[in-house]
N, CA, C and O atoms as a Tripos MOL2 file, in Angstrom:
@<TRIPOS>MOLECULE
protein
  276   275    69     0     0
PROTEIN
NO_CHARGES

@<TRIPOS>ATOM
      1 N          -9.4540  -17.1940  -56.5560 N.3       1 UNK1
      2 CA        -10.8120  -17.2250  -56.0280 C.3       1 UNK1
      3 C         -10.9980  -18.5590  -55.3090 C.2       1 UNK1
      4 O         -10.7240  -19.6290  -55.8520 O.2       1 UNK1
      5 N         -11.5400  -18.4420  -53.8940 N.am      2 UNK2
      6 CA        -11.3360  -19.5560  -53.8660 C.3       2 UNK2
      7 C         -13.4270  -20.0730  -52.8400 C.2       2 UNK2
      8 O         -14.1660  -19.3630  -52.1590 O.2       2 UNK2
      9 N         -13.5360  -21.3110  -53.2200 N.am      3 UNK3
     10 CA        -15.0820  -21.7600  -53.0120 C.3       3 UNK3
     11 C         -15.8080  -21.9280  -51.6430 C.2       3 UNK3
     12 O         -17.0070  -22.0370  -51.3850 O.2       3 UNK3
     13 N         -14.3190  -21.9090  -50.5710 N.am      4 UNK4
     14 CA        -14.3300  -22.3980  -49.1100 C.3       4 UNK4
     15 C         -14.4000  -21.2660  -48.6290 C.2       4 UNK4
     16 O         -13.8760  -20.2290  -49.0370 O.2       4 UNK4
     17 N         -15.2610  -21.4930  -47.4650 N.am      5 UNK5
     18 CA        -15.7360  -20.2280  -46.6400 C.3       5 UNK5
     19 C         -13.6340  -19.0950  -45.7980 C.2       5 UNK5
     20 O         -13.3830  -17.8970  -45.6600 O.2       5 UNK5
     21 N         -12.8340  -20.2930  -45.5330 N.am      6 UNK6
     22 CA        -11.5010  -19.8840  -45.0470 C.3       6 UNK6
     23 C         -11.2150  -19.4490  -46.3790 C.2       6 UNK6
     24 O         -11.4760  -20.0040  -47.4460 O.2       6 UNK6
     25 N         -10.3540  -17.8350  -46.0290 N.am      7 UNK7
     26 CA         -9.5620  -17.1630  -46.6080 C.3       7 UNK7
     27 C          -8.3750  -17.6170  -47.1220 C.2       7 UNK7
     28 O          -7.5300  -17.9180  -46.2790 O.2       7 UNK7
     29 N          -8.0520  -17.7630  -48.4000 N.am      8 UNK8
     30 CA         -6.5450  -17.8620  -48.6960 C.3       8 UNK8
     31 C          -5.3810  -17.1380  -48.7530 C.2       8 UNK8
     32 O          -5.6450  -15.9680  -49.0310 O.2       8 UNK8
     33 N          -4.3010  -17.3160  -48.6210 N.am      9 UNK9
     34 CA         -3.1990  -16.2050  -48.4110 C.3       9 UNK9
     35 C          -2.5310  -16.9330  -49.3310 C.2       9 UNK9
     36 O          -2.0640  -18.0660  -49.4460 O.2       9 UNK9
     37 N          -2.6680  -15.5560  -50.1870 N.am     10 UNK10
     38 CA         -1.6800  -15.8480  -51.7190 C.3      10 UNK10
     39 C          -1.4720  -14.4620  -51.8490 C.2      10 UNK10
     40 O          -2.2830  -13.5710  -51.5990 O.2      10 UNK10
     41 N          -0.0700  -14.3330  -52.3490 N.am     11 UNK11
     42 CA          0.8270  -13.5070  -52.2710 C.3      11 UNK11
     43 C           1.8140  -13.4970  -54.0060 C.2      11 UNK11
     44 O           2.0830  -14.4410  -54.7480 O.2      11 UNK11
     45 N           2.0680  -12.2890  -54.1130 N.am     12 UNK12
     46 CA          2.8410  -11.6400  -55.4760 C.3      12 UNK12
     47 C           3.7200  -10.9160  -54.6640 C.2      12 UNK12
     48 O           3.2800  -10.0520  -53.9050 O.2      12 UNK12
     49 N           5.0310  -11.1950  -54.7470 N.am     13 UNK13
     50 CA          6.1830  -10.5880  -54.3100 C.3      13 UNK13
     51 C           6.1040  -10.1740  -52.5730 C.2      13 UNK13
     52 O           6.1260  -11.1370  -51.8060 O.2      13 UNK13
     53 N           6.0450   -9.2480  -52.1680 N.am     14 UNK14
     54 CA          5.3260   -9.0070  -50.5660 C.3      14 UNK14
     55 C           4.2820   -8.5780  -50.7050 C.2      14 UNK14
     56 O           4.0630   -7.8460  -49.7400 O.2      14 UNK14
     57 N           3.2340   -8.5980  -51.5470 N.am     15 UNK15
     58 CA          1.8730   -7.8390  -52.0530 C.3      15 UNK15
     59 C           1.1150   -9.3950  -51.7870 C.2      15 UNK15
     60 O           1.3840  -10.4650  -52.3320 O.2      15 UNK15
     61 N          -0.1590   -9.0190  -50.5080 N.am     16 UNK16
     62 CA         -1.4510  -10.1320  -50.2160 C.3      16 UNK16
     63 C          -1.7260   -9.3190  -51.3270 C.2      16 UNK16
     64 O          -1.4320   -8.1650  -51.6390 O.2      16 UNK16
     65 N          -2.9010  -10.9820  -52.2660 N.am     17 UNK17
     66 CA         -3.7110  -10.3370  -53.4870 C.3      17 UNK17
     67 C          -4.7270  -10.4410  -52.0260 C.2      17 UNK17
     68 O          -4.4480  -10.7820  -50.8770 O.2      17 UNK17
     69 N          -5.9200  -10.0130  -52.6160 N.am     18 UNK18
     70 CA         -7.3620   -9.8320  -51.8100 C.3      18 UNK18
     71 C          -8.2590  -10.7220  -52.4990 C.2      18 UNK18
     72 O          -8.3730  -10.6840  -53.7250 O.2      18 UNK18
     73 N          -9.0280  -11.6810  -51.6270 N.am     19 UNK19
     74 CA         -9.6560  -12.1060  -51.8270 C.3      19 UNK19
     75 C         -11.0640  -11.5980  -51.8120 C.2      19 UNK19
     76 O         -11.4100  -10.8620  -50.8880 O.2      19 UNK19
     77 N         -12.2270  -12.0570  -53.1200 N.am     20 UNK20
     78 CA        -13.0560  -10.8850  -53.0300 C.3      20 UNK20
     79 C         -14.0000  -11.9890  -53.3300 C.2      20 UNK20
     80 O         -13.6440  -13.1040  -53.7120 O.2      20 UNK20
     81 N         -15.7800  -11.4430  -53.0470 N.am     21 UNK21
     82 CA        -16.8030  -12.2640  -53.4610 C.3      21 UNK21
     83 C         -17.0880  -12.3410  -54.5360 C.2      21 UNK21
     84 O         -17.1980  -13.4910  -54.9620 O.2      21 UNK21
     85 N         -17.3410  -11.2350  -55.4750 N.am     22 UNK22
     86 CA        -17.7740  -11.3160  -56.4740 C.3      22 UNK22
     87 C         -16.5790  -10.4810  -57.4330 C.2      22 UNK22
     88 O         -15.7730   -9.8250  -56.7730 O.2      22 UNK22
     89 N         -16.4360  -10.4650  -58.7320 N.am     23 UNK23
     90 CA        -15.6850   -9.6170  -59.6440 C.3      23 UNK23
     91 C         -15.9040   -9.5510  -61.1390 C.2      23 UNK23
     92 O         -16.2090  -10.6540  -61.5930 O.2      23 UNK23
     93 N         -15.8480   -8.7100  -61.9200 N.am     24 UNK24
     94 CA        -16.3540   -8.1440  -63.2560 C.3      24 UNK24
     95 C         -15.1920   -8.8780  -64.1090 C.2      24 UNK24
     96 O         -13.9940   -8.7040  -63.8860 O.2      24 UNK24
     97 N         -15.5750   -9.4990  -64.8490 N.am     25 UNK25
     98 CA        -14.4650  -10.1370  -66.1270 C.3      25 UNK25
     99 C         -15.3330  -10.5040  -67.3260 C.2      25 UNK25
    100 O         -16.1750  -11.4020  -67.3320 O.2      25 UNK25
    101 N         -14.9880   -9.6020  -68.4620 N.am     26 UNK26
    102 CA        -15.1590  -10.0220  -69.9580 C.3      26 UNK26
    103 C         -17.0490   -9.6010  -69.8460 C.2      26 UNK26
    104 O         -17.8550   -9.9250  -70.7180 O.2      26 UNK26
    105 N         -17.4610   -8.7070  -68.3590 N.am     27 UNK27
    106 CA        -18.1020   -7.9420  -69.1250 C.3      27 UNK27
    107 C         -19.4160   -8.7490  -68.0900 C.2      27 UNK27
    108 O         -20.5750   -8.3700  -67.9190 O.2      27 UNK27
    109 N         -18.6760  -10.0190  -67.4970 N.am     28 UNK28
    110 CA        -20.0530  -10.5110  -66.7260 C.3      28 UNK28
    111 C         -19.3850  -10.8850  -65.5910 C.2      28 UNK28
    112 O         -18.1830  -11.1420  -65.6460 O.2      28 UNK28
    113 N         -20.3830  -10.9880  -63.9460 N.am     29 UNK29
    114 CA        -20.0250  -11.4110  -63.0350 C.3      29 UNK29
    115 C         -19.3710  -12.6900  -62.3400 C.2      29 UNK29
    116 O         -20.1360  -13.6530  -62.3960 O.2      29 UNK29
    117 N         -18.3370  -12.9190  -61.7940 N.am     30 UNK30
    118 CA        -17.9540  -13.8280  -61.2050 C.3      30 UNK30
    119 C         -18.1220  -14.1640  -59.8000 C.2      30 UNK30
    120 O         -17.5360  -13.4630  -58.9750 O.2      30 UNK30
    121 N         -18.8410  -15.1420  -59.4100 N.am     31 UNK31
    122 CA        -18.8530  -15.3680  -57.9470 C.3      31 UNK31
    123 C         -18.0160  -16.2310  -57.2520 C.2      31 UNK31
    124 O         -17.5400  -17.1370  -57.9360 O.2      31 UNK31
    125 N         -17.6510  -16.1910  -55.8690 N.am     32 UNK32
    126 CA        -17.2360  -17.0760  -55.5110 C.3      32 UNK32
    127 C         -17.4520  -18.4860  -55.1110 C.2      32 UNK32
    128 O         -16.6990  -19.3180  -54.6040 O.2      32 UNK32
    129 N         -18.7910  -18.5250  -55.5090 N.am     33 UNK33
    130 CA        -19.5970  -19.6930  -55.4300 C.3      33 UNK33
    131 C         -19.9120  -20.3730  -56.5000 C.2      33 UNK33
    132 O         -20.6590  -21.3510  -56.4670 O.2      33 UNK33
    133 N         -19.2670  -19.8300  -57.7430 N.am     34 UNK34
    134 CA        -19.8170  -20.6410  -59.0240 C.3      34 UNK34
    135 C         -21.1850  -20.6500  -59.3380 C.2      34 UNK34
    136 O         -21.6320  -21.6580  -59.8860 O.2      34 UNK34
    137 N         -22.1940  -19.3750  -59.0000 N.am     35 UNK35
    138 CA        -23.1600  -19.3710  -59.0780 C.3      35 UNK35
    139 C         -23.3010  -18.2320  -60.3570 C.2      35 UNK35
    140 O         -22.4960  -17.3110  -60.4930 O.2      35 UNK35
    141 N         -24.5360  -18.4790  -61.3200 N.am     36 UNK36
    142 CA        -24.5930  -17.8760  -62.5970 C.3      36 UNK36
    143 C         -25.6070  -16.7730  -62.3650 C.2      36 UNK36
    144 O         -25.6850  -15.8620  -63.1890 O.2      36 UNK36
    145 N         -26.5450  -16.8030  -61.0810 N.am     37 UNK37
    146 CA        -27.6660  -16.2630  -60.6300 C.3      37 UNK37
    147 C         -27.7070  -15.0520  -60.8630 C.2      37 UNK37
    148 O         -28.6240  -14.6640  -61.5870 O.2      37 UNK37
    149 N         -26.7030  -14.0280  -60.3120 N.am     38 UNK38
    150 CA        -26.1940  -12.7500  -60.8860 C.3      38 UNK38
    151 C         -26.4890  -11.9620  -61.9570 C.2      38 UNK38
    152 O         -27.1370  -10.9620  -62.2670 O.2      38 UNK38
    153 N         -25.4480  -13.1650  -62.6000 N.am     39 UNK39
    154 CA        -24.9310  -12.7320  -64.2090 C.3      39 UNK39
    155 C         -26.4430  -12.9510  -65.2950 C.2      39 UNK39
    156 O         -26.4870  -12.5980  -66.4740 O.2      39 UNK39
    157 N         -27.3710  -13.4890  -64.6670 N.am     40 UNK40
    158 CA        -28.2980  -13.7970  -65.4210 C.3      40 UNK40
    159 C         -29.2830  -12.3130  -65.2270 C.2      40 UNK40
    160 O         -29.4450  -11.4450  -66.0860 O.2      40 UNK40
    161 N         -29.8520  -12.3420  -63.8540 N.am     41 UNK41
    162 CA        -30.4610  -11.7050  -63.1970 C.3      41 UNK41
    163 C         -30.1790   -9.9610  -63.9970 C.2      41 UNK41
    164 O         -31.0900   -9.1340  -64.0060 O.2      41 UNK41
    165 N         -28.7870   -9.6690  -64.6080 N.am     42 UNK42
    166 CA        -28.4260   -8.5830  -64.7250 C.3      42 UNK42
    167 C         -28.6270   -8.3720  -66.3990 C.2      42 UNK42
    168 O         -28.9620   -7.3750  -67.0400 O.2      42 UNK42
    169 N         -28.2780   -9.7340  -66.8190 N.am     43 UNK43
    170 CA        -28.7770   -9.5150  -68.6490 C.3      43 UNK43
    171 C         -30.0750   -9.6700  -68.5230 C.2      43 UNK43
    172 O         -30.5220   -9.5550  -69.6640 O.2      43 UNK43
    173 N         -30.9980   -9.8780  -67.7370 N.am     44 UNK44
    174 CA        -32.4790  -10.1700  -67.7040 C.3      44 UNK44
    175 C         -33.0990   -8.6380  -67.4910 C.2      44 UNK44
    176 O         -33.9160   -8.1870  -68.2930 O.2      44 UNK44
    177 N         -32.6420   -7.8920  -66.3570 N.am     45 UNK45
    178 CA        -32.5100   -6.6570  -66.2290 C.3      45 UNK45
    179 C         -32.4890   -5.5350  -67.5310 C.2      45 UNK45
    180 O         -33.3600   -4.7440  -67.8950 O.2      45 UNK45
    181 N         -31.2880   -5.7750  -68.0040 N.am     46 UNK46
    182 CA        -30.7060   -5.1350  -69.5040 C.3      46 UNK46
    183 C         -31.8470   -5.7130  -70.5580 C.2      46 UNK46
    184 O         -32.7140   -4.8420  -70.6280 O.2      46 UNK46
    185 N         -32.0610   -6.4110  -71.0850 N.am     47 UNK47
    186 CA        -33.3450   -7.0540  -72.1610 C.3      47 UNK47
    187 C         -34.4290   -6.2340  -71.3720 C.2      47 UNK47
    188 O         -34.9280   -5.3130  -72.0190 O.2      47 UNK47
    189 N         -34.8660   -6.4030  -70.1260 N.am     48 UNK48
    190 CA        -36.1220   -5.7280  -69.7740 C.3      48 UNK48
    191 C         -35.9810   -4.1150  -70.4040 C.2      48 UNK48
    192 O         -36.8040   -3.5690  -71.1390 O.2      48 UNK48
    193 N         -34.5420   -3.4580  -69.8330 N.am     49 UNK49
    194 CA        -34.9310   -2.2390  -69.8520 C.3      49 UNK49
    195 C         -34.9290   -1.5650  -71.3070 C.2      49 UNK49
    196 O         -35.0640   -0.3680  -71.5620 O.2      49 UNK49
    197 N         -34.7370   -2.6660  -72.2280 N.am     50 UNK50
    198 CA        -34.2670   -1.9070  -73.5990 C.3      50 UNK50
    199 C         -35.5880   -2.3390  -73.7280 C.2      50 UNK50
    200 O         -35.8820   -1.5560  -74.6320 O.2      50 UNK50
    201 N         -37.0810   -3.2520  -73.4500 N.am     51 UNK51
    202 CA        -38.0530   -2.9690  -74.2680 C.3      51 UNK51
    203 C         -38.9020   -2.2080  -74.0050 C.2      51 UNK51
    204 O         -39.8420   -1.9600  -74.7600 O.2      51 UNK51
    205 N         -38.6610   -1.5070  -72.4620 N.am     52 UNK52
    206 CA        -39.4870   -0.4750  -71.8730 C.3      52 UNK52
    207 C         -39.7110    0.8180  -72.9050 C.2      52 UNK52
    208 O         -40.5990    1.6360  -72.6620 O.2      52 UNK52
    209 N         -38.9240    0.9370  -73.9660 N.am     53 UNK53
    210 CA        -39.5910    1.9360  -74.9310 C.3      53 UNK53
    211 C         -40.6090    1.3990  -75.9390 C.2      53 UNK53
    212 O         -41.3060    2.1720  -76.5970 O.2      53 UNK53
    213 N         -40.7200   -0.4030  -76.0960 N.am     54 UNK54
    214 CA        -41.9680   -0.7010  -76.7810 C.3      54 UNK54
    215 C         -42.6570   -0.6850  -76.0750 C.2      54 UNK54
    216 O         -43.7720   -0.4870  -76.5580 O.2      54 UNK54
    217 N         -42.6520   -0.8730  -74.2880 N.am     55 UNK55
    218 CA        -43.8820   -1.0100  -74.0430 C.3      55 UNK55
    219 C         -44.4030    0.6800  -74.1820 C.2      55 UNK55
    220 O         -45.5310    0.6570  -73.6900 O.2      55 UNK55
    221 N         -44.2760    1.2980  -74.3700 N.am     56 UNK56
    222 CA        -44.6170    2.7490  -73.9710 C.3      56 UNK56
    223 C         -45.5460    2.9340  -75.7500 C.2      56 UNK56
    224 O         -46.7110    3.2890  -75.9260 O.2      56 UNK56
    225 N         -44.6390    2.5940  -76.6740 N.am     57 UNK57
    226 CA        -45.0830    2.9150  -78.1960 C.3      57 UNK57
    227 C         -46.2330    2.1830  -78.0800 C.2      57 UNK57
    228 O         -46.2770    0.9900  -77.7780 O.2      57 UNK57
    229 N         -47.7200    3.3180  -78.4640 N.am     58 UNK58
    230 CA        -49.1810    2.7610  -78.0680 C.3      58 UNK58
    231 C         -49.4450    2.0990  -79.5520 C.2      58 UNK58
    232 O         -50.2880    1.2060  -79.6330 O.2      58 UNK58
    233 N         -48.8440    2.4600  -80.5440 N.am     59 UNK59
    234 CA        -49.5390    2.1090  -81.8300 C.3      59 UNK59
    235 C         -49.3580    0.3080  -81.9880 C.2      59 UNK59
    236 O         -49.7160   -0.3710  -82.9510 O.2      59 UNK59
    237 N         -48.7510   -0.1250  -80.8310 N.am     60 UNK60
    238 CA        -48.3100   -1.2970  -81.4190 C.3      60 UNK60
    239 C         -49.4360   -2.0760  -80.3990 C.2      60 UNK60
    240 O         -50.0170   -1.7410  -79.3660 O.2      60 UNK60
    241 N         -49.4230   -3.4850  -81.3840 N.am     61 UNK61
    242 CA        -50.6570   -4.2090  -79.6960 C.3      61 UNK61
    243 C         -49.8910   -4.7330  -78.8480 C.2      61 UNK61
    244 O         -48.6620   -4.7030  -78.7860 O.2      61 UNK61
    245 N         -50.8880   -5.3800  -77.9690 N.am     62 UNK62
    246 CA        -50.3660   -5.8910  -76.9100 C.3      62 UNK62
    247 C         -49.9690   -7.6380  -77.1420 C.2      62 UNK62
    248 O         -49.1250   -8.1940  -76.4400 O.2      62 UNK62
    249 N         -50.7010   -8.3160  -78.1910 N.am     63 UNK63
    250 CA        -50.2920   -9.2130  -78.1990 C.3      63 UNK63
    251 C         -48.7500   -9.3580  -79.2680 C.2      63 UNK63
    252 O         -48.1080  -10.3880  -79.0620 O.2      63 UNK63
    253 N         -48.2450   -8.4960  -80.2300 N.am     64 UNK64
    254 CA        -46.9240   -8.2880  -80.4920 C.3      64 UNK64
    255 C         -45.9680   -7.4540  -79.6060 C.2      64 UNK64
    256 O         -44.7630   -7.4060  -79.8510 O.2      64 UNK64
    257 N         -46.4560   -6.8930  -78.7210 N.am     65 UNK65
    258 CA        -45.5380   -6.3740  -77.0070 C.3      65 UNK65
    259 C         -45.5490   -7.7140  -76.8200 C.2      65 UNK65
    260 O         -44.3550   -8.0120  -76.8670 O.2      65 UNK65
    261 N         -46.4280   -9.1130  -76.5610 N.am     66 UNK66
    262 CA        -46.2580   -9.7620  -75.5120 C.3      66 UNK66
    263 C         -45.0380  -10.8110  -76.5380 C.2      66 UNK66
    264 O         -44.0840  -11.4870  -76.1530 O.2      66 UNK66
    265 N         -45.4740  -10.6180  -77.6590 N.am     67 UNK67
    266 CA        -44.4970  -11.7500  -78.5410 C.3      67 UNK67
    267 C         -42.7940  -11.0340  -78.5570 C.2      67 UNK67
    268 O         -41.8470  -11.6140  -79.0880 O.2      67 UNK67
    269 N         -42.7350  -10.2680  -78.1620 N.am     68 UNK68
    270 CA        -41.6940   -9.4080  -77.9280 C.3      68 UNK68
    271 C         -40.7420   -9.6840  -76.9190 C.2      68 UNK68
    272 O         -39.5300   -9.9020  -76.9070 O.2      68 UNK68
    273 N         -41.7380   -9.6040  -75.9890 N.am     69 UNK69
    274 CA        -41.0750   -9.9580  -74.4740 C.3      69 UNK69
    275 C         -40.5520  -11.6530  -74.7190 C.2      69 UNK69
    276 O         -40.0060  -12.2690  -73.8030 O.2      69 UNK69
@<TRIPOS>BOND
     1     1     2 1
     2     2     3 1
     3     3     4 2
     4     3     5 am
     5     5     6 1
     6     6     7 1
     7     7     8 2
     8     7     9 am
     9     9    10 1
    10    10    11 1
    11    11    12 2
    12    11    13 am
    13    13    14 1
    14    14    15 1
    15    15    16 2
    16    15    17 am
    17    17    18 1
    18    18    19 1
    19    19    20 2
    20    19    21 am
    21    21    22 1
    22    22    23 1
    23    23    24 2
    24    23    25 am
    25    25    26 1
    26    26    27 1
    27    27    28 2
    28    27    29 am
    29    29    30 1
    30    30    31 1
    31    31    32 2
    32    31    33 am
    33    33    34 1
    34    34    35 1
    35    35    36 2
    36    35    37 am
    37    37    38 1
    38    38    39 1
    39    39    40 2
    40    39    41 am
    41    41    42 1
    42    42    43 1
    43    43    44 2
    44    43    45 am
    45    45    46 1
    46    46    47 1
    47    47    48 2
    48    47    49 am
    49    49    50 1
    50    50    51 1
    51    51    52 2
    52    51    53 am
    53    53    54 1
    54    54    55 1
    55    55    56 2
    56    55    57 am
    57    57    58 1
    58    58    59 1
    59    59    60 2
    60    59    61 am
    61    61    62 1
    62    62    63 1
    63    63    64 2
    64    63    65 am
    65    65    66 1
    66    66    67 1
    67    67    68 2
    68    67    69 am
    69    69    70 1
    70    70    71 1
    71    71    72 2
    72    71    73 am
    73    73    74 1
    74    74    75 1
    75    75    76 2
    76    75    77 am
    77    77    78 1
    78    78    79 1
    79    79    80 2
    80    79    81 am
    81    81    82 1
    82    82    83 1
    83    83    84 2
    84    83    85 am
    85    85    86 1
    86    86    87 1
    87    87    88 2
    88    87    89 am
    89    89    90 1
    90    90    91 1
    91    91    92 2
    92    91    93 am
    93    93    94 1
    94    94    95 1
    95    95    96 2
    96    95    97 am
    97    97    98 1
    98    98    99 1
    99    99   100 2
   100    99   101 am
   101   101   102 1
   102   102   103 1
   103   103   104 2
   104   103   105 am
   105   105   106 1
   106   106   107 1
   107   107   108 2
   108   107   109 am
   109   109   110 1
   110   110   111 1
   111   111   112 2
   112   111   113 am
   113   113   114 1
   114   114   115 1
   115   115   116 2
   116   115   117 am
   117   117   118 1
   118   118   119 1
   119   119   120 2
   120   119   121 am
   121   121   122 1
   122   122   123 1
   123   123   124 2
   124   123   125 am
   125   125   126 1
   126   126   127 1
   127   127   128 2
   128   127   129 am
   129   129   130 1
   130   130   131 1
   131   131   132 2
   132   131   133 am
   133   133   134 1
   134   134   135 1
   135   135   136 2
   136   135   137 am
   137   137   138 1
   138   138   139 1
   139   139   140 2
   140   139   141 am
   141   141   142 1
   142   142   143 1
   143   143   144 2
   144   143   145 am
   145   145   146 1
   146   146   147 1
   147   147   148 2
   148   147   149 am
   149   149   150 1
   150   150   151 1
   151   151   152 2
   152   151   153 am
   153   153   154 1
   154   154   155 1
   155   155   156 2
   156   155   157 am
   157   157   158 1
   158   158   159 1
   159   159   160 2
   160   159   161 am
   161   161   162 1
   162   162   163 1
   163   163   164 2
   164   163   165 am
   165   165   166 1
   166   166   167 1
   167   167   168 2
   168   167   169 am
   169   169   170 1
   170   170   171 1
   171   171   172 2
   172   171   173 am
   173   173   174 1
   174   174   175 1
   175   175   176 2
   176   175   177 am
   177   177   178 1
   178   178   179 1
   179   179   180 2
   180   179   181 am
   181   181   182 1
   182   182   183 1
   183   183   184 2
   184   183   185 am
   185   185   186 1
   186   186   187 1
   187   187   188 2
   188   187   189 am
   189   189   190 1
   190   190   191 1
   191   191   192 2
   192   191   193 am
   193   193   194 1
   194   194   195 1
   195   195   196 2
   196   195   197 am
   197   197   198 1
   198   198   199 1
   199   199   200 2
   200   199   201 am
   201   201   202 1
   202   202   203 1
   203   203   204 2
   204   203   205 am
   205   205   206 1
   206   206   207 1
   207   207   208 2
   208   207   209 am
   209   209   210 1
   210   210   211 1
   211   211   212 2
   212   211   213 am
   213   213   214 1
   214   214   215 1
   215   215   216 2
   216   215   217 am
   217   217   218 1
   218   218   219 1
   219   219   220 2
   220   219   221 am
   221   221   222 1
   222   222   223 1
   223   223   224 2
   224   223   225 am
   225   225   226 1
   226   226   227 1
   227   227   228 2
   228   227   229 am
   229   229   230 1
   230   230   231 1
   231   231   232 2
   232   231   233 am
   233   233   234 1
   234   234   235 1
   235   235   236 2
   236   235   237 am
   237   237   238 1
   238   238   239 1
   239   239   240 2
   240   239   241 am
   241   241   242 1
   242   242   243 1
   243   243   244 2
   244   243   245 am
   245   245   246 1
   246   246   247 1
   247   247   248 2
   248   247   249 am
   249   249   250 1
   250   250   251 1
   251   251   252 2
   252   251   253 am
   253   253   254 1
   254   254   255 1
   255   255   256 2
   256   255   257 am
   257   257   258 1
   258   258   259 1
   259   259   260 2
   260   259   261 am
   261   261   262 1
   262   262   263 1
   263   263   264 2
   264   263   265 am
   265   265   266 1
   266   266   267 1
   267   267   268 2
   268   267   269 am
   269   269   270 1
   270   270   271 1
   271   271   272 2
   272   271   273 am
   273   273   274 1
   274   274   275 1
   275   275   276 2
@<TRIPOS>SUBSTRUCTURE
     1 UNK1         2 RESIDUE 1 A UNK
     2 UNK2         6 RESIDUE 1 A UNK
     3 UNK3        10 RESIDUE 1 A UNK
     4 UNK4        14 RESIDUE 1 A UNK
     5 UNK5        18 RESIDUE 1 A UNK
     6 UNK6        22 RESIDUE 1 A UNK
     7 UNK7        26 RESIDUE 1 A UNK
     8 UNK8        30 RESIDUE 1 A UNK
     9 UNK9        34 RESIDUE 1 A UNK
    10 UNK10       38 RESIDUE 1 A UNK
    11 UNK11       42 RESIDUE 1 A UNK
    12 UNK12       46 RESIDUE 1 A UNK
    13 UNK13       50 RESIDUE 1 A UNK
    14 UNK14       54 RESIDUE 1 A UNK
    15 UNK15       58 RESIDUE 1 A UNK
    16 UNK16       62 RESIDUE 1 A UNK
    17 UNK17       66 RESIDUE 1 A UNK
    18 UNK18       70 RESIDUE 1 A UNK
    19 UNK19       74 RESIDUE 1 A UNK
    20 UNK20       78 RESIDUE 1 A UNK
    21 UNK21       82 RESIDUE 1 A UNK
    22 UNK22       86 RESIDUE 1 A UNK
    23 UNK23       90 RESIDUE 1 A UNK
    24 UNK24       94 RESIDUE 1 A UNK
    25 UNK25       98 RESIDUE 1 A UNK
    26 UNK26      102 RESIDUE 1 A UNK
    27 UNK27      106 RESIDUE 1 A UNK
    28 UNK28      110 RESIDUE 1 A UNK
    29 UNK29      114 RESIDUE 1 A UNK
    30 UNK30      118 RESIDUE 1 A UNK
    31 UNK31      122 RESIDUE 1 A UNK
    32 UNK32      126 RESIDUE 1 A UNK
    33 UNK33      130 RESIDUE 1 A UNK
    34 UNK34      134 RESIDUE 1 A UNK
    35 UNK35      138 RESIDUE 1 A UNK
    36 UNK36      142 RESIDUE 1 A UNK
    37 UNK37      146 RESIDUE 1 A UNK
    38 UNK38      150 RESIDUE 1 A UNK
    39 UNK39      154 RESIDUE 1 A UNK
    40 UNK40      158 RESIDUE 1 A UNK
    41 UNK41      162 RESIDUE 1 A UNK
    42 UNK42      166 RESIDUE 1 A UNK
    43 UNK43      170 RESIDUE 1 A UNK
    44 UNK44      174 RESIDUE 1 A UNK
    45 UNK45      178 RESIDUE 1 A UNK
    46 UNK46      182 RESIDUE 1 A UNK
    47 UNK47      186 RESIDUE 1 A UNK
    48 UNK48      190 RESIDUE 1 A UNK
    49 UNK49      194 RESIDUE 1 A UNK
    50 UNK50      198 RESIDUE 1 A UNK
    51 UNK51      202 RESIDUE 1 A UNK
    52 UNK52      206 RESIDUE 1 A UNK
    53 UNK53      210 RESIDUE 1 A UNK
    54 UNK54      214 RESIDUE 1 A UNK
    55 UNK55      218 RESIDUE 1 A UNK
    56 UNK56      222 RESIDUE 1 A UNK
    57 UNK57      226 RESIDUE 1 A UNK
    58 UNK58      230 RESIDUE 1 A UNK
    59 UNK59      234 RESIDUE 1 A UNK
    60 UNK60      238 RESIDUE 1 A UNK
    61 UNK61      242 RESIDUE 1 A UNK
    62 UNK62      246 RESIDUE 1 A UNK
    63 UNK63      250 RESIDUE 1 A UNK
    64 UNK64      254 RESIDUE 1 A UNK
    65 UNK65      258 RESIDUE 1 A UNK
    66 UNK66      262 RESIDUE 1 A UNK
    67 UNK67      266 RESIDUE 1 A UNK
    68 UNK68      270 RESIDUE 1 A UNK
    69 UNK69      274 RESIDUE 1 A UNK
């Protein structure tokens, strides 16, 4: 991976690997910029969507929904 806008040419036997922007490892994003923005943005996503079934459950209030969030 490399941080500079120029492409690197790196090679395994006569096989170019490919250089890519972003890539999936151990479950979270990698950029080529060393930026975490992503990887955050997407567990922030995931936490939101798992409490969208409290927000829906009416019996509960709103100020333990908000202590929730």
């Amino acid at each position: 991976m490399a941080t500079s806008r120029s492409p690197l040419d790196i090679r395994y036997g006569d096989d170019q690997i490919e250089q890519v922007v972003e890539f999936r490892y151990l479950g979270g994003t990698v950029e080529n910029t060393g930026s975490n923005t992503r990887k955050v943005q997407l567990r922030l996503g995931q936490a939101l969507g798992r409490l969208r079934q409290v927000w829906k459950f009416q019996k509960q209030s709103l100020g333990l929904k908000l202590g929730l969030f």
